[in-house]
N, CA and C of each residue as an Amber inpcrd file, in Angstrom:
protein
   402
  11.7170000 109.4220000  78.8960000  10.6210000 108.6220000  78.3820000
  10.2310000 107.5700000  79.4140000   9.1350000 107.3690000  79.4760000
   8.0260000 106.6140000  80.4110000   8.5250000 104.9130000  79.5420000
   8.3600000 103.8000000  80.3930000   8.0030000 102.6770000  79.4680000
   6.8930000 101.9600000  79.7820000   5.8450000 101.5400000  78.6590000
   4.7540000 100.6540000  79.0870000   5.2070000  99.0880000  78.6820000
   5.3090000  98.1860000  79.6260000   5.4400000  96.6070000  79.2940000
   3.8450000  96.3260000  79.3120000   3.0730000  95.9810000  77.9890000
   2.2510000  94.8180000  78.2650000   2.3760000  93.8890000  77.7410000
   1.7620000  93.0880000  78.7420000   1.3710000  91.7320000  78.5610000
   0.4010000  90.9050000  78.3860000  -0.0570000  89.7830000  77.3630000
  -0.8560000  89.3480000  76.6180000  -1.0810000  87.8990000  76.5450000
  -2.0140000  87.4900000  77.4900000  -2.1910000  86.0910000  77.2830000
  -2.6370000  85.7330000  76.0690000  -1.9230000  84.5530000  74.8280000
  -2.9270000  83.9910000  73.8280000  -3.0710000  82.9520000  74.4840000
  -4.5010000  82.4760000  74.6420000  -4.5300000  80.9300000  74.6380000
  -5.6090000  80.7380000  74.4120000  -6.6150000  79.5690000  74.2750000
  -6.9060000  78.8010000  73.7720000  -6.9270000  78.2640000  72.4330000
  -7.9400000  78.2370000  71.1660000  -6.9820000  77.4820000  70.2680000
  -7.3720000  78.6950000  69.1310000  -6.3440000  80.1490000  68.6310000
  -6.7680000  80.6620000  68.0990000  -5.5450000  80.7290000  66.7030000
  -6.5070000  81.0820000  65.9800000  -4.8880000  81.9600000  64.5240000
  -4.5710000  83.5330000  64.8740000  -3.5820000  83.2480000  64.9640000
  -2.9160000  84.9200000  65.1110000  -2.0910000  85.4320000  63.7760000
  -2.6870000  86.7780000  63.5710000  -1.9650000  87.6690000  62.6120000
  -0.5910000  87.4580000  62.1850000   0.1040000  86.5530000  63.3300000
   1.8950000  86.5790000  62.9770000   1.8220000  84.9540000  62.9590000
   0.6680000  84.4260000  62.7220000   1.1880000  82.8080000  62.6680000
   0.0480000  82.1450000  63.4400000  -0.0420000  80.8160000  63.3900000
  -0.8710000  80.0990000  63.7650000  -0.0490000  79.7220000  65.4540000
  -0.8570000  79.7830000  66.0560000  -0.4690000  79.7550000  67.9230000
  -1.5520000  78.6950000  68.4370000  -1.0290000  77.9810000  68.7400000
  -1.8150000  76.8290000  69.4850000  -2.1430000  76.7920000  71.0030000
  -3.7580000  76.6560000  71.6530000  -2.8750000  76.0640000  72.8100000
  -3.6370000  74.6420000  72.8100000  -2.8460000  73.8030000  73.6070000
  -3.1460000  72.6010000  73.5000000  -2.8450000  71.5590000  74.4660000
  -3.7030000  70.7370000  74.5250000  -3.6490000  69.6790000  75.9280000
  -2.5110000  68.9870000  75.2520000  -1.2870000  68.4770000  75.9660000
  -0.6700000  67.5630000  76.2980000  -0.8180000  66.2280000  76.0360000
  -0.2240000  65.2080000  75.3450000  -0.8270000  64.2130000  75.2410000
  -1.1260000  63.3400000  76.6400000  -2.1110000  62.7710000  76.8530000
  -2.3850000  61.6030000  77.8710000  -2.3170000  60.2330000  77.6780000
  -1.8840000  59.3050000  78.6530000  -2.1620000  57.9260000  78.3760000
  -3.3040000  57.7980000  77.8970000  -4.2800000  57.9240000  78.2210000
  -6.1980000  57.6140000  78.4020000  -6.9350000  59.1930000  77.4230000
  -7.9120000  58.6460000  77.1200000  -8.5500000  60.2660000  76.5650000
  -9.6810000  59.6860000  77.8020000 -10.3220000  60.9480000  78.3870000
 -11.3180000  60.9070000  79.4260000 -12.5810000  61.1150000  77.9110000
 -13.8260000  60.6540000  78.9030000 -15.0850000  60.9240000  78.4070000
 -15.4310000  62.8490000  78.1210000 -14.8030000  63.3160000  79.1980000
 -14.9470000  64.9600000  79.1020000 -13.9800000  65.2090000  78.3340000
 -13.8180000  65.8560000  76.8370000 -12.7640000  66.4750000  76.3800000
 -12.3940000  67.7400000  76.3860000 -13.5040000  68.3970000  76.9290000
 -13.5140000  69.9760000  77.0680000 -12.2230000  70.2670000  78.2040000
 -11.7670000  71.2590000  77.5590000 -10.3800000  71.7670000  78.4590000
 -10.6800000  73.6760000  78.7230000 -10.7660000  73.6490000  79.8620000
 -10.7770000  75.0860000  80.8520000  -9.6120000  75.9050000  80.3020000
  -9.0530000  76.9400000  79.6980000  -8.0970000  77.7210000  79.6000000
  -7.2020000  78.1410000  81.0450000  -6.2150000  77.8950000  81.0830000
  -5.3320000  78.5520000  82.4420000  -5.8120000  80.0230000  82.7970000
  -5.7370000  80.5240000  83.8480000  -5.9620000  81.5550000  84.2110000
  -5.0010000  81.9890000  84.7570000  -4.5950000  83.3830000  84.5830000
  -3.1560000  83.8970000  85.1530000  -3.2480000  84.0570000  86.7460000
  -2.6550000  84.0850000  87.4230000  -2.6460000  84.4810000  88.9260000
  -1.6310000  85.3590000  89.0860000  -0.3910000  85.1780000  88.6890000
   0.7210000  86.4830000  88.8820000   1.6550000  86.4770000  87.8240000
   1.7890000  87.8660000  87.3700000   2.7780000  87.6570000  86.3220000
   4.1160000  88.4700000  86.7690000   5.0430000  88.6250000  86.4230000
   6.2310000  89.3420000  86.6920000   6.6590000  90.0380000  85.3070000
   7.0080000  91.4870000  85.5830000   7.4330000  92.1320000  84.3230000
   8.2670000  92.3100000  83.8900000   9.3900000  92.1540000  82.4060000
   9.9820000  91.7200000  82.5160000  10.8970000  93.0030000  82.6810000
  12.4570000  92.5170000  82.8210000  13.1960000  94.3230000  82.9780000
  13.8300000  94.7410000  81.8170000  13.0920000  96.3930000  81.4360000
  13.4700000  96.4480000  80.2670000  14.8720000  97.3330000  80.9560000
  16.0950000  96.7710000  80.4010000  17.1160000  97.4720000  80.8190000
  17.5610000  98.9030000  80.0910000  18.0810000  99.8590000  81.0870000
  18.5510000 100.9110000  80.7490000  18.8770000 101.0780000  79.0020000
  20.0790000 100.3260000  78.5920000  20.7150000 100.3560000  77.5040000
  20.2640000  99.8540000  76.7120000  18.6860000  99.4350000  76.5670000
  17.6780000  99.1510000  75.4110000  16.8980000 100.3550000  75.3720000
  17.1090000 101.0660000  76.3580000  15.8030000 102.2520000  76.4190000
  16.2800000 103.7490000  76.1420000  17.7310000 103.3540000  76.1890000
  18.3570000 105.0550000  75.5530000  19.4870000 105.0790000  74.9200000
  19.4730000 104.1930000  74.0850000  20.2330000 103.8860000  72.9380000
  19.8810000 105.1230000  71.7650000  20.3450000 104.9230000  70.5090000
  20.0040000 105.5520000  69.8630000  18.8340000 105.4450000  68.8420000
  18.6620000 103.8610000  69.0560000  17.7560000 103.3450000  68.4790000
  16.8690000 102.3320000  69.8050000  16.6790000 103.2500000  70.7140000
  15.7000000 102.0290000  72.0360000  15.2470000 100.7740000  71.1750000
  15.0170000  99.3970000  71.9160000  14.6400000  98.6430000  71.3400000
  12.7480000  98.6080000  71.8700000  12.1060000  98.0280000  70.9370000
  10.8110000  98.2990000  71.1650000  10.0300000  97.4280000  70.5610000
   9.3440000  96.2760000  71.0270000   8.3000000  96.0460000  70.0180000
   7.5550000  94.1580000  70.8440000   7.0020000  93.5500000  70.0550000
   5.7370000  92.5010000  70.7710000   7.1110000  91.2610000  70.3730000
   7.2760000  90.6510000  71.6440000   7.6470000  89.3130000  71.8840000
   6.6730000  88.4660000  72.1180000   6.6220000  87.6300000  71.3620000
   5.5650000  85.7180000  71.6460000   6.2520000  84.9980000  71.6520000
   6.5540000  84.1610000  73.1330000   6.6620000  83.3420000  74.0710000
   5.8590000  82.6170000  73.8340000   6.3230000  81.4550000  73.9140000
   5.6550000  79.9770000  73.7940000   5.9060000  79.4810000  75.5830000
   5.2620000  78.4370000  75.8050000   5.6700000  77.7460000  77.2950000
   4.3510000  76.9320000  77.5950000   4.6600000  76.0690000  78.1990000
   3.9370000  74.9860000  78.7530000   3.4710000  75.7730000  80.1090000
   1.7650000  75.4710000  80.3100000   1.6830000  75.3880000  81.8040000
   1.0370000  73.8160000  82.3430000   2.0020000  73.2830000  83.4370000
   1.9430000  72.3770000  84.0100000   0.9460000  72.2580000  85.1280000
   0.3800000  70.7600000  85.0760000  -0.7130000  70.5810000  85.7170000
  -0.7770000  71.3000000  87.5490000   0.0750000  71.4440000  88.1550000
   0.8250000  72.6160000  89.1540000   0.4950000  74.0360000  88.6930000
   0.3740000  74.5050000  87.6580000   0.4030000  75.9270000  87.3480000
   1.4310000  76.8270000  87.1440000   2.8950000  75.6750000  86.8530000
   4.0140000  76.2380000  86.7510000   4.2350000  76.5640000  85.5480000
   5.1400000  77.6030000  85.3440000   5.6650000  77.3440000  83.4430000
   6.8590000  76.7010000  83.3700000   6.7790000  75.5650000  82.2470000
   8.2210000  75.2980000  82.0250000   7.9930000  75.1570000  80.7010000
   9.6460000  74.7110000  79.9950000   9.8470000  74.8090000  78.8260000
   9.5090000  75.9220000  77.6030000   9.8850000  77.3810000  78.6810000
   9.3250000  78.8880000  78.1780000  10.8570000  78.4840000  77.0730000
  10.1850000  79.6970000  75.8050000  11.3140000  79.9120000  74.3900000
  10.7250000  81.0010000  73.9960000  11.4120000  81.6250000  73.5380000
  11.0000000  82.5950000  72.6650000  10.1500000  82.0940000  70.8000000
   9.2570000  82.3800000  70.4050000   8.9650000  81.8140000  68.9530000
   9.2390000  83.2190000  68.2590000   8.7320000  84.5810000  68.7560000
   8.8600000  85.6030000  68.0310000   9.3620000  86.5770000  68.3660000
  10.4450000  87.3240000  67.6990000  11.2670000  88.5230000  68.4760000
  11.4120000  89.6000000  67.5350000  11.3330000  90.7210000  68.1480000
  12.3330000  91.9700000  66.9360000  13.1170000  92.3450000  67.4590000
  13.9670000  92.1100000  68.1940000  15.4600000  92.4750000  68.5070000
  16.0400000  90.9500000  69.7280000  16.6070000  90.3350000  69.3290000
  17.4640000  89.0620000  69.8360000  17.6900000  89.6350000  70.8510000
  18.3590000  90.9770000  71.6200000  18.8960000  91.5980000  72.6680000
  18.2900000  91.4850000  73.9810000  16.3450000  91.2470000  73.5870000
  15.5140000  91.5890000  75.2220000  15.1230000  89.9950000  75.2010000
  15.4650000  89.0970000  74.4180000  15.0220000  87.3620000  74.3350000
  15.2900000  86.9630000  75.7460000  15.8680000  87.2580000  76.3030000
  16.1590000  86.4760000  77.5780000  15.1940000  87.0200000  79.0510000
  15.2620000  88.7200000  78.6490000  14.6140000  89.5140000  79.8250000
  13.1560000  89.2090000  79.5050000  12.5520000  88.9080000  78.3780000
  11.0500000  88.3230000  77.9800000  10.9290000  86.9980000  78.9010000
  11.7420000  85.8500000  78.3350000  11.7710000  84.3830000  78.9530000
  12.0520000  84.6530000  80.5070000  12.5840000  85.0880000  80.8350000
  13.0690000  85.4020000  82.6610000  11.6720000  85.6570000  83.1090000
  11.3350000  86.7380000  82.4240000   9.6360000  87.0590000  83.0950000
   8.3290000  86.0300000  83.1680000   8.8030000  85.3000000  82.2490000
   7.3530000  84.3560000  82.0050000   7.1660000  83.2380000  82.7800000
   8.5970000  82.8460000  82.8960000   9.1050000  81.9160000  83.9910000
   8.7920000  81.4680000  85.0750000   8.6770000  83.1890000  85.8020000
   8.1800000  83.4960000  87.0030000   6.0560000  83.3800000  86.9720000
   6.1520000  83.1670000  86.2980000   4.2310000  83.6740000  86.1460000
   3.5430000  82.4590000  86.8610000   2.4030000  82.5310000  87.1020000
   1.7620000  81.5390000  88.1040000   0.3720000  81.3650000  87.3650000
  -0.1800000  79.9000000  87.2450000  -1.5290000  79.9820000  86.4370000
  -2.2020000  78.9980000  87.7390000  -3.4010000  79.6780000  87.1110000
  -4.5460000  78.7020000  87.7010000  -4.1280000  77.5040000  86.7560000
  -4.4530000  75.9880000  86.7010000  -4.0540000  75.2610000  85.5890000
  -5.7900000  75.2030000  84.7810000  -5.1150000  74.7220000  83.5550000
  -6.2340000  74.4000000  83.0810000  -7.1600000  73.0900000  83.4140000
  -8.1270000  73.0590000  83.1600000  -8.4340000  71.4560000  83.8650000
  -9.4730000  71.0460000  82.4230000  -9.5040000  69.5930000  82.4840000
  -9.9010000  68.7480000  81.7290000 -11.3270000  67.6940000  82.6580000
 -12.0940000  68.5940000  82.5510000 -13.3210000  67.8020000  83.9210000
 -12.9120000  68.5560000  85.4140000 -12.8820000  67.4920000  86.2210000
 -12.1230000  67.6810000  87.3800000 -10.5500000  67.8600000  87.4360000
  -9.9510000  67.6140000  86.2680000  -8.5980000  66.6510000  86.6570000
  -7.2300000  68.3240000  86.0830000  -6.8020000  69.0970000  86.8320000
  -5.8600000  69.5520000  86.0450000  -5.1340000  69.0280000  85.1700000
  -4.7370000  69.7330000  84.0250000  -4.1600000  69.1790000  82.9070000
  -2.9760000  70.1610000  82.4810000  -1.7550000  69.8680000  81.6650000
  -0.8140000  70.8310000  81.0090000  -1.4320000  71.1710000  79.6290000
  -1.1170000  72.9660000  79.4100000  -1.3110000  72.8110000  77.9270000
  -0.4220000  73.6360000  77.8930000  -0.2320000  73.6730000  75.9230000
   0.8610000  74.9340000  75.6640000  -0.0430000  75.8860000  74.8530000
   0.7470000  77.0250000  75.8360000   0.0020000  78.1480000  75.2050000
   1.2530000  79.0300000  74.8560000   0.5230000  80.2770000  74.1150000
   1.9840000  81.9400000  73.3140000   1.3320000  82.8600000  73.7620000
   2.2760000  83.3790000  74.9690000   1.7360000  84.8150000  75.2610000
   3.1370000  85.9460000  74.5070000   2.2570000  87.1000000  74.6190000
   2.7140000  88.4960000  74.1120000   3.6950000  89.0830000  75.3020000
   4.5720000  89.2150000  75.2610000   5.2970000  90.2180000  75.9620000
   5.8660000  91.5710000  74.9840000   4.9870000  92.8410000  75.4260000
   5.5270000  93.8200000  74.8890000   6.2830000  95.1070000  75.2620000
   7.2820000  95.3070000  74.4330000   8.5040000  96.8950000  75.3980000
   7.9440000  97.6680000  74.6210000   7.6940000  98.6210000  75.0680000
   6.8760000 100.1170000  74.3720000   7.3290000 100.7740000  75.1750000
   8.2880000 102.2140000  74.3200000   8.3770000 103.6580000  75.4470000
   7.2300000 104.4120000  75.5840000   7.0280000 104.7650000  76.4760000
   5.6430000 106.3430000  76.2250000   6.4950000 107.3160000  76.4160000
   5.9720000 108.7540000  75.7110000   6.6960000 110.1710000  76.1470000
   5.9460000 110.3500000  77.5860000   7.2860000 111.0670000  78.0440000
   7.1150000 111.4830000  80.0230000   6.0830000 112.2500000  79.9240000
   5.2340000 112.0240000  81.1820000   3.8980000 112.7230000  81.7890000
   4.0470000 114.4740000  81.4310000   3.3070000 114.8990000  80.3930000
   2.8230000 115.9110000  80.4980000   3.1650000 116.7070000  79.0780000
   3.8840000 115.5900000  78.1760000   3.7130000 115.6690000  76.2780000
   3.2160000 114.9930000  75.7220000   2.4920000 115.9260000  75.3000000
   1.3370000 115.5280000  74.0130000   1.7860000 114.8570000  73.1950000
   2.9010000 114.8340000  72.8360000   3.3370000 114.1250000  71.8190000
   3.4480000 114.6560000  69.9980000   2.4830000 115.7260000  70.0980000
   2.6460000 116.6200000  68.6010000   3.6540000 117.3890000  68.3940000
């Protein structure tokens, strides 16, 4: 079996099917005259590793992780967690990946700003190149 990881930016300020997901400016000393805030833009993401012994078990593990994490006015992530999981086992190989990711930052006017946003990390097997699957 083939595996597809995707991955799923949520951000700006939406409701999601599994819960309400925020993203959101950071508090500031000052509120500026511009309150409008730019959404981060991804620049590189890293995928995460779905290991062997999740993938040919008897029961592979499979399904949508949401990751919470701050991106910092730098474009770094910190303070990545897991908020949503279906198997505790890939929680760490999700957070390892997100870690690594690189954003444009969001900006507030001119001024980069931090917000927190929940992206999707998902483990999905596909059947190997050349079954249909019926």
């Amino acid at each position: 079996m083939r595996m597809l990881l995707r991955v799923s930016l949520l951000c700006g300020c939406f409701l999601f099917v599994h819960g309400v997901l925020w993203a959101q400016q950071k508090p500031e000393k000052a509120a500026d005259a511009d309150t409008s805030v730019t959404p981060p833009q991804l620049i590189s993401s890293v995928d995460p590793e779905y290991p062997e012994w999740a993938r040919k078990g008897k029961h592979p593990i499979q399904g949508t992780y949401v990751v919470g994490l701050i991106v910092g006015e730098d474009g770094r992530t910190r303070d990545v967690h897991v908020i949503r999981s279906p198997d505790k086992r890939l929680d760490e190989k999700a957070v390892d990946s997100v870690k690594q990711w690189k954003f444009k930052p969001a900006m507030k006017g001119a001024k980069p700003v931090a917000v927190q946003l929940a992206v999707e990390v998902e483990f999905v097997l596909l059947p190997k190149n050349g079954s249909s699957g019926k």
